[in-house]
C-alpha positions in Angstrom: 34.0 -52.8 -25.5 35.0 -49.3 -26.7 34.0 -50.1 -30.4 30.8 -50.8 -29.4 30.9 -47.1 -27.4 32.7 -45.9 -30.6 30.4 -47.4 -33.2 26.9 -46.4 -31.1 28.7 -42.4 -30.9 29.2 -43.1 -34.3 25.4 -43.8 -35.5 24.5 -40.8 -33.0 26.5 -38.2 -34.9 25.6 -39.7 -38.3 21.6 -39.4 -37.4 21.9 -36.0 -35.9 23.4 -34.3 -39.1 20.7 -36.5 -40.9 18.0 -35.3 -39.1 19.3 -31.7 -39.4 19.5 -31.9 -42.9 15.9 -32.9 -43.6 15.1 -30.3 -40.8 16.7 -27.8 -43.2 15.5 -28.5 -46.2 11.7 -29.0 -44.7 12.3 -25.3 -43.6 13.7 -24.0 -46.3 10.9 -25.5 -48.9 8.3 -24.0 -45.7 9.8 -20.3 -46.2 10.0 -20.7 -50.0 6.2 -21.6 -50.3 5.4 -18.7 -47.7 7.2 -16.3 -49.7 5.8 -17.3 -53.0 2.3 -17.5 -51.4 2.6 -13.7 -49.9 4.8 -12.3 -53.2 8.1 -11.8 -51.9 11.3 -13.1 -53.0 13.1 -15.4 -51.0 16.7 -14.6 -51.3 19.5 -16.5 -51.5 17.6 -19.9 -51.9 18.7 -20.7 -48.3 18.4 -20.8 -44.4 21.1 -20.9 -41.9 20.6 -22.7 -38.8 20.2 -20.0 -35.5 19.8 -22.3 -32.3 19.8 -25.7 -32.0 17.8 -27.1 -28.0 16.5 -29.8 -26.6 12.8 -29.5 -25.6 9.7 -31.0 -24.6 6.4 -30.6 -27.2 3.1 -30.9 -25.8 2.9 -34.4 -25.4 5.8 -35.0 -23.0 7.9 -36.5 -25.3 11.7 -34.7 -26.3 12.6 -32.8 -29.3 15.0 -31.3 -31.0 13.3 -27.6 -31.4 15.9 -26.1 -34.2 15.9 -22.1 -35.3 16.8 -21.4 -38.6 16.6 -17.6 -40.5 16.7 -16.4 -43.5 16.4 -13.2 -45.8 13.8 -12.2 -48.4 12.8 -8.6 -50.0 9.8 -7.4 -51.3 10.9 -5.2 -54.2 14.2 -6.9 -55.1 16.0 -3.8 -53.3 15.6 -4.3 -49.3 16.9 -7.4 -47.6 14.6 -8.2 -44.8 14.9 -11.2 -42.2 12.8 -13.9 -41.5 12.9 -17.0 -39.5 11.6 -20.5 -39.1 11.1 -22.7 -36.2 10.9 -26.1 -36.4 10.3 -28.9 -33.3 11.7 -32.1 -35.0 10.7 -32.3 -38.6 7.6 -30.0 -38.3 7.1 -26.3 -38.8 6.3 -24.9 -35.8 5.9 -20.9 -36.4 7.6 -18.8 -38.8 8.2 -14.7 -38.1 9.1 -12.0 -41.2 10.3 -9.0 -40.4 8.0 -5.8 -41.2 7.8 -4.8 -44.7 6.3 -2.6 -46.5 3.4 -3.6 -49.4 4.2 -2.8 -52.8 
């Protein structure tokens, strides 16, 4: 009975860090695009992953609702920070820091 427990904890663990890898790289293409689209360089060609909850979405049912920033400049000088929130696989808002147009 406790390799059944094992194997189902197992298959949990190995769908969560599946799931937070396509999470990531959905954000991380989202911020690249958004960057590219406004003219500013995204830096480091990467997020890191902020806040990780468990939350409810608008039609009742549970989500994982994961935080993930990252940095980008506008003249190649300033680092500024940005973030990207996604509920499950979706973008759901994305902030940039002030910066100033060049």
């Amino acid at each position: 009975m406790w390799e059944l427990a094992l194997l189902a904890v197992t298959g949990l663990a190995g769908w969560l860090v599946f799931d937070a890898l396509r999470a990531r790289e959905a954000a991380v293409a989202f911020a690249k695009a958004a960057c590219r689209q406004q003219g500013l360089q995204f830096l480091d060609d990467t997020v890191r992953g902020l806040r990780t909850r468990l939350v409810r979405h608008g039609e009742g049912h549970v989500a994982l609702r994961r935080i993930f920033v990252f940095e980008f400049s506008e003249d190649g000088v300033n680092r500024r920070g940005g973030s990207v929130t996604m509920l499950g696989a979706e973008v759901e808002s994305m902030q940039l820091e002030p910066y100033r147009l060049v």
